[in-house]
C-alpha positions in Angstrom: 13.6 82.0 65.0 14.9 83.8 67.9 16.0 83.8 71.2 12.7 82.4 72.9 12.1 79.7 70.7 15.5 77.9 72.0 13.7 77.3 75.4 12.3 74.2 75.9 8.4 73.4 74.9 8.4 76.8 73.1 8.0 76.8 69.1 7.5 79.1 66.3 3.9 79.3 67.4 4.1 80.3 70.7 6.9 82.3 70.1 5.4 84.8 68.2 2.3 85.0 70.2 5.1 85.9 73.1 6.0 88.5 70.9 2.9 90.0 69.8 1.7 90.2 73.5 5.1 92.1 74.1 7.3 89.1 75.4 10.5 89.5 73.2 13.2 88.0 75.4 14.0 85.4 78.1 14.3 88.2 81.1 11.2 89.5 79.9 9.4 86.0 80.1 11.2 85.6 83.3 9.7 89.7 85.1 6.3 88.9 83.6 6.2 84.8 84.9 4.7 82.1 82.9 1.0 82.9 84.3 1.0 86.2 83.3 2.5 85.6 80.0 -0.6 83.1 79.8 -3.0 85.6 80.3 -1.8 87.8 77.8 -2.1 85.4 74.9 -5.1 84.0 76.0 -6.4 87.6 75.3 -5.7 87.2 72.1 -6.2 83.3 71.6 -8.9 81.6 73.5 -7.3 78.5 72.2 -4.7 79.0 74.6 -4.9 76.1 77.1 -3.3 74.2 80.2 -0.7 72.9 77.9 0.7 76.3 76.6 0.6 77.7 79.8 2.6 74.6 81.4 4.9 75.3 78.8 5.6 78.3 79.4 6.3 77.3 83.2 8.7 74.6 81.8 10.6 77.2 79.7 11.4 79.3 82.5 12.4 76.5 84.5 14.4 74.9 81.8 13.1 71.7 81.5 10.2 69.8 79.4 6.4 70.8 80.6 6.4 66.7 81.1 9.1 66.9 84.0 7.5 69.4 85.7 7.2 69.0 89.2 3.8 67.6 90.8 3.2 70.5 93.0 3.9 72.6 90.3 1.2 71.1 87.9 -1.6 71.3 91.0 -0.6 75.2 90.8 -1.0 75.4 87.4 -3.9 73.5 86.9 -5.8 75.7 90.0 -4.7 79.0 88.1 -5.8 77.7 84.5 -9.5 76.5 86.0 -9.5 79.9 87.9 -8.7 81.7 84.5 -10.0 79.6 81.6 -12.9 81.2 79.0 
């Protein structure tokens, strides 16, 4: 495991999808932002829904994609039924 996997709601799985989209580090994830990071694996996995990219919003802020802030989750939501396949 490496260095993103430590961040919270991000495993093995997602991990290496970060890294085979080119997402290696946490200032990486952090220049690129949880929506774009999104995209990227959703390229590659149309699997890839509301929960992995609310994750990813939750790792950069630290906390569990639960305890994510309201306004935050509207956001997320509007971008992932702007962007879904």
């Amino acid at each position: 495991m490496g260095e993103l996997s430590k961040l919270p709601n991000i495993g093995p799985v997602v991990e290496g999808q970060l890294e085979a989209v080119g997402i290696e580090t946490l200032e990486q994830l952090q220049e690129i932002g949880s929506r774009e990071a999104w995209l990227r694996i959703q390229r590659m996995d149309p699997s890839a829904r509301i929960h992995r990219l609310m994750g990813l919003e939750g790792a950069l802020l630290g906390v569990k994609k639960s305890l994510l802030p309201p306004e935050t989750k509207a956001q997320l939501k509007a971008f992932y039924q702007a962007h879904k396949l």
